[in-house]
C-alpha positions as CSV (number, residue, x, y, z in Angstrom):
1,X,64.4,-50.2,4.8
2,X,64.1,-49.7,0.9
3,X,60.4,-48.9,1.2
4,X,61.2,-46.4,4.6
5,X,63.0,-44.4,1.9
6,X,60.9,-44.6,-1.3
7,X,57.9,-43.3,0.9
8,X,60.2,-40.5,2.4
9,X,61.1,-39.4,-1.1
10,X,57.2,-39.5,-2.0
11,X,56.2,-36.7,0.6
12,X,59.5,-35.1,-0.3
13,X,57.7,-34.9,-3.8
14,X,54.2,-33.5,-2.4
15,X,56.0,-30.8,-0.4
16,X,58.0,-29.9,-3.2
17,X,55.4,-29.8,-5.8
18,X,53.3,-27.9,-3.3
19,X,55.6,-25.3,-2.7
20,X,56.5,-25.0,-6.6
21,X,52.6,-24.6,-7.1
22,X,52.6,-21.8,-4.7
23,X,55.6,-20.1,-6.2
24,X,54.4,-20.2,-9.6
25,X,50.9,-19.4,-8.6
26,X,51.9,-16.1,-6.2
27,X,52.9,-14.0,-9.2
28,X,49.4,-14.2,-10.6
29,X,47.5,-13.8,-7.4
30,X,49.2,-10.2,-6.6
31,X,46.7,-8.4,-9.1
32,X,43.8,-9.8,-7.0
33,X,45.4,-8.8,-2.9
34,X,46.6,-5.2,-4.4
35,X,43.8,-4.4,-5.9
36,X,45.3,-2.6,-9.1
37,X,45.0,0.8,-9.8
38,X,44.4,2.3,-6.6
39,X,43.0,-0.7,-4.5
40,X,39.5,-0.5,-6.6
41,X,39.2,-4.1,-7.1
42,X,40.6,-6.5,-3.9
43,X,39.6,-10.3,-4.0
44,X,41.0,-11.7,-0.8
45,X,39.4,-15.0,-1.5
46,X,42.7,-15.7,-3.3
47,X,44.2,-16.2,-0.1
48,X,41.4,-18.0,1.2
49,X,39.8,-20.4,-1.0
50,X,42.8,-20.6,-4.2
51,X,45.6,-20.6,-2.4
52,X,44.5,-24.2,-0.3
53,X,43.6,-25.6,-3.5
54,X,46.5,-25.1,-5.0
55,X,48.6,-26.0,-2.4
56,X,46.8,-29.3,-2.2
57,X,46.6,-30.1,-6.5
58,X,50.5,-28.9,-6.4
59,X,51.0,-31.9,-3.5
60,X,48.7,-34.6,-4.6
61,X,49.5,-34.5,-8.6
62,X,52.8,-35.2,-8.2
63,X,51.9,-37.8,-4.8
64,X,49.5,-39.5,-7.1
65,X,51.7,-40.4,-10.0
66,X,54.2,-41.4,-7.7
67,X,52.4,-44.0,-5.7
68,X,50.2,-45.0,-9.1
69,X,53.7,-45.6,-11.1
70,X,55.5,-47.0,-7.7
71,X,52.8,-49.6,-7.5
72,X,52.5,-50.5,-11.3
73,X,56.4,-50.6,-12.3
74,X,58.2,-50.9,-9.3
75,X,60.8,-48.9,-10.2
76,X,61.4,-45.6,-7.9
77,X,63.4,-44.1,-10.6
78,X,60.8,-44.3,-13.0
79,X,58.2,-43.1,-10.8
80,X,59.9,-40.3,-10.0
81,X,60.6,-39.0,-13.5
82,X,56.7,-39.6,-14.1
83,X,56.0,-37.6,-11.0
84,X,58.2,-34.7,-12.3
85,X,56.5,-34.7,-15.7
86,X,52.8,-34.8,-14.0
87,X,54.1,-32.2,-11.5
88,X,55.3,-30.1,-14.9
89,X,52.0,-30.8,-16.7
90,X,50.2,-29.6,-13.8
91,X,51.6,-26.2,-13.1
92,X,51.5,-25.2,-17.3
93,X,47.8,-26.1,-16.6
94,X,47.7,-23.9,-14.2
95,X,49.5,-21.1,-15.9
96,X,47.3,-21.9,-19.2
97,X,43.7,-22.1,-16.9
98,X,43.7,-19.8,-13.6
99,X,43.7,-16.1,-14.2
100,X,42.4,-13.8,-11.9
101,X,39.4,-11.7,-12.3
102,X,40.7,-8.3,-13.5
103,X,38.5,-5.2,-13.4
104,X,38.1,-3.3,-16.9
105,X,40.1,0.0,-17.4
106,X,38.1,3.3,-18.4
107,X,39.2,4.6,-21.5
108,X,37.5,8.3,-21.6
């Protein structure tokens, strides 16, 4: 039974990490769907091609620390607080690495 729920809270991780990714990534993504100054510059590939990946690094980060640290210490708790951290690491990479592509303003 002790396993049933150390693998429950494992996907419970990957869902919440993905949805975390998501949140954190939205923000950034709304230059790129509006368009900016009047709707010149739309990317809709945001929605099509970053937003999966994402999703999937914001699961599979946190899902991959847990299972590695599960399997090496044995200790739920720990892996858990490991899987946090990488989920943490993750999204400042994120932040610090994706930007989208912003047109150039005229000045003149």
């Amino acid at each position: 039974m002790r396993e049933h729920r150390t693998g429950c809270f494992g996907l419970l991780l990957a869902a919440a990490g993905a949805v975390t990714a998501v949140l954190v990534w939205a923000p950034r993504a709304r230059v790129s769907i509006h368009g900016g100054f009047e709707g010149m510059h739309r990317d809709w590939s945001v929605l099509y091609v970053d937003l999966p990946l994402i999703a999937a690094g914001g699961a599979l980060v946190p899902l991959a620390a847990w299972l590695l640290t599960l399997r090496v210490l044995r200790r739920p708790w720990l892996a858990a607080v490991i899987a946090s951290g990488a989920l943490a690491l993750g999204i400042w990479g994120l932040l610090s690495w994706w930007t989208p592509y912003e047109r150039p303003e005229f000045t003149g």
